[in-house]
C-alpha positions, 0 to 999 in steps of 0.5 A: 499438511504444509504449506507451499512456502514450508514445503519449498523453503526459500526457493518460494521467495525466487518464484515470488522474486521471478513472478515480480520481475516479469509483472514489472516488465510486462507492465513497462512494455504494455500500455496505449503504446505497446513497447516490444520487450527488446526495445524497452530492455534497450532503452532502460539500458542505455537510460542506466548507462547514459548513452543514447539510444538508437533513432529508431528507439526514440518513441520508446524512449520518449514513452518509458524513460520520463513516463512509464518506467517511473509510474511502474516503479512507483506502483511497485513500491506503493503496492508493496507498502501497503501489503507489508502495513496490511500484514503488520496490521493483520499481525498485531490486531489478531484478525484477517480483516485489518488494513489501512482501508478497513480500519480507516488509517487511510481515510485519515491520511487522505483527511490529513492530505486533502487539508494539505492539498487545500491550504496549499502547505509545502516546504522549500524543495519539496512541494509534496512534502507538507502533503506527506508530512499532513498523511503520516500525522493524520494517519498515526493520529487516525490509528490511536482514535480508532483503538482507543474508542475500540478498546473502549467498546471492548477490552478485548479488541475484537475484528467486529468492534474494530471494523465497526469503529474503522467504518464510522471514522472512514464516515467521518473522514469522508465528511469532513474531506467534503466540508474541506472541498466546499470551502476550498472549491478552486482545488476540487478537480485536483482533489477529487481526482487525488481521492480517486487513487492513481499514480499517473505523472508520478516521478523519480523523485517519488519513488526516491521517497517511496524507496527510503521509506519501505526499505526503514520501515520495511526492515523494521516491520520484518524485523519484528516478525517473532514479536508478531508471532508472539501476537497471534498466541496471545498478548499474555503470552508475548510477555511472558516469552519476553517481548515488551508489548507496548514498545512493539505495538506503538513501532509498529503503529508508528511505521505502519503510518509512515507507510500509509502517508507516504503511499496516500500522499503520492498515490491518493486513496487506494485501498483494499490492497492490505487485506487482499495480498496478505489474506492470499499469501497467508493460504501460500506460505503459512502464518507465521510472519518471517515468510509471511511479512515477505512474501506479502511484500512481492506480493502487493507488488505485483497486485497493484501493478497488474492493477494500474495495467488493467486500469491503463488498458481496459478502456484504452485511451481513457484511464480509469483511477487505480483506487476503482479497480483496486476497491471492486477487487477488495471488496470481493475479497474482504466479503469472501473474507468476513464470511468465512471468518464468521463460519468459524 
């Protein structure tokens, strides 16, 4: 039986396309101030072309221009990192269970970041670049420890001994991101809140950075969609078809983590969403990684942004962290996951 994507070719891509473009304004219009659709087309108009809008749009202005609409944008790009990281990850790993959160790729980067946050590192013009910079390193040096010990334990890389060695560094990780908040006291409130995962105050100037990176690392990952194809039969397999196993593994690894300290360096800890989006898409449009890698890319887009919607609007006017709502659903998700991988 095919699937829904093999049956519609890339007609599924515009339902994908669609379906982003009304999440994405449904979540601009919607909030503590609820914005009608003309009036929030109107000012992100004249916002584009420069002219001023109307007096009687001024509150719309004041709310979506330097607010929303960045904090949107910048969700949007977040949620489709890490659903593309989450997929390579799934891709090169040979199991449903892996992403950032549950390897524990994030909890290094949130390790690396914190330290930023608590040493004050920054660089001339860019104050959150030290932070970003501290992720990507942490995150990529977190990965090699993990499967290193892994492969250790078991040559064969199994999902258990992954998740398993994932779960004790994310232990470790949260350890010692507590030894750094004692001794760094005067940072606690920004820290725990940054640990907590959100998106609020986020600027252009983030989605700027947020954009270069998913658009290189993005094009690279689905770039090597056969390679991760390959993957999935077999490593033995892949190089006899050709593919250079270990280059492909350590760019992956490479863009995977950029795409991890990036998105933990503006947005916090927010987990879950790598193993959620992909798993779901999978059942849509197959396995194989030339329409998965896609779709999982609008996809997590779209999750995270109805996400951050239900934590601005269930408890309107007080927020809650977008890590919470997005851990409650993953872990739904990641048990239904683990169970019926063990079924079979």
């Amino acid at each position: 039986m095919k699937r829904v994507g093999e049956h519609f070719g890339g007609w599924i891509y515009a339902v994908f396309a669609l379906i982003l473009v009304c999440v994405f304004f449904t979540c601009v219009c919607l909030g503590s101030v609820g914005i009608p659709l003309n009036e929030t087309l109107r000012v992100i108009s004249d916002a584009i072309s420069g002219k001023p809008s109307p007096e009687a749009y001024s509150l719309a202005r004041s709310v979506i221009v330097p607010i929303r609409l960045p904090r949107v944008i910048c969700v949007a790009l977040v949620g489709a990192s890490l659903a593309l990281a989450g997929a390579a990850m799934q891709g090169l790993l040979k199991n449903p269970l892996a992403d950032g959160s549950t390897v524990g790729v994030s909890s290094g980067a949130s390790l690396g970041a914190v330290l930023a946050i608590a040493l004050g590192i920054t660089f001339p013009g860019l104050p959150f670049a030290g932070t970003m910079i501290t992720a990507i390193l942490f995150a990529l040096l977190s990965l090699l420890i993990i499967l290193g010990l892994a492969f250790r334990l078991d040559r064969t890389l199994s999902t258990n001994t992954i998740i398993l060695i994932g779960v004790i560094f994310s232990m470790f990780a949260s350890s010692a991101i507590s030894v750094v908040i004692t001794f760094a006291s005067q940072h606690l409130k920004s820290i725990t809140f940054w640990t907590m995962g959100s998106l609020q105050g986020s600027s252009y100037r983030n989605a700027l950075v947020l954009a270069a990176t998913l658009a290189v690392a993005g094009t690279v990952l689905i770039g090597l969609s056969r390679e991760l194809n390959a993957f999935a039969v077999g490593e033995d397999n892949a190089r006899n078809i050709g593919v250079n196993v270990r280059r492909v593994r350590l760019t992956v690894l490479i863009m995977v983590s950029c795409l991890i300290g990036v998105c933990v360096s503006i947005g916090g800890s927010i987990g879950f969403v790598g193993l959620v989006t992909p798993h779901m898409v999978r059942r849509i449009v197959g396995p194989n990684h030339k329409r998965l890698m896609p779709a999982s890319l609008f996809s997590g887009a779209v999750f995270l942004m109805l996400s951050d919607l239900a934590a601005r609007t269930l408890f309107s006017p007080r927020e809650l962290p977008l890590g919470v709502v997005t851990s409650m659903v993953g872990a739904v998700v990641f048990v239904i996951v683990f169970f019926r991988t063990r079924r079979r």
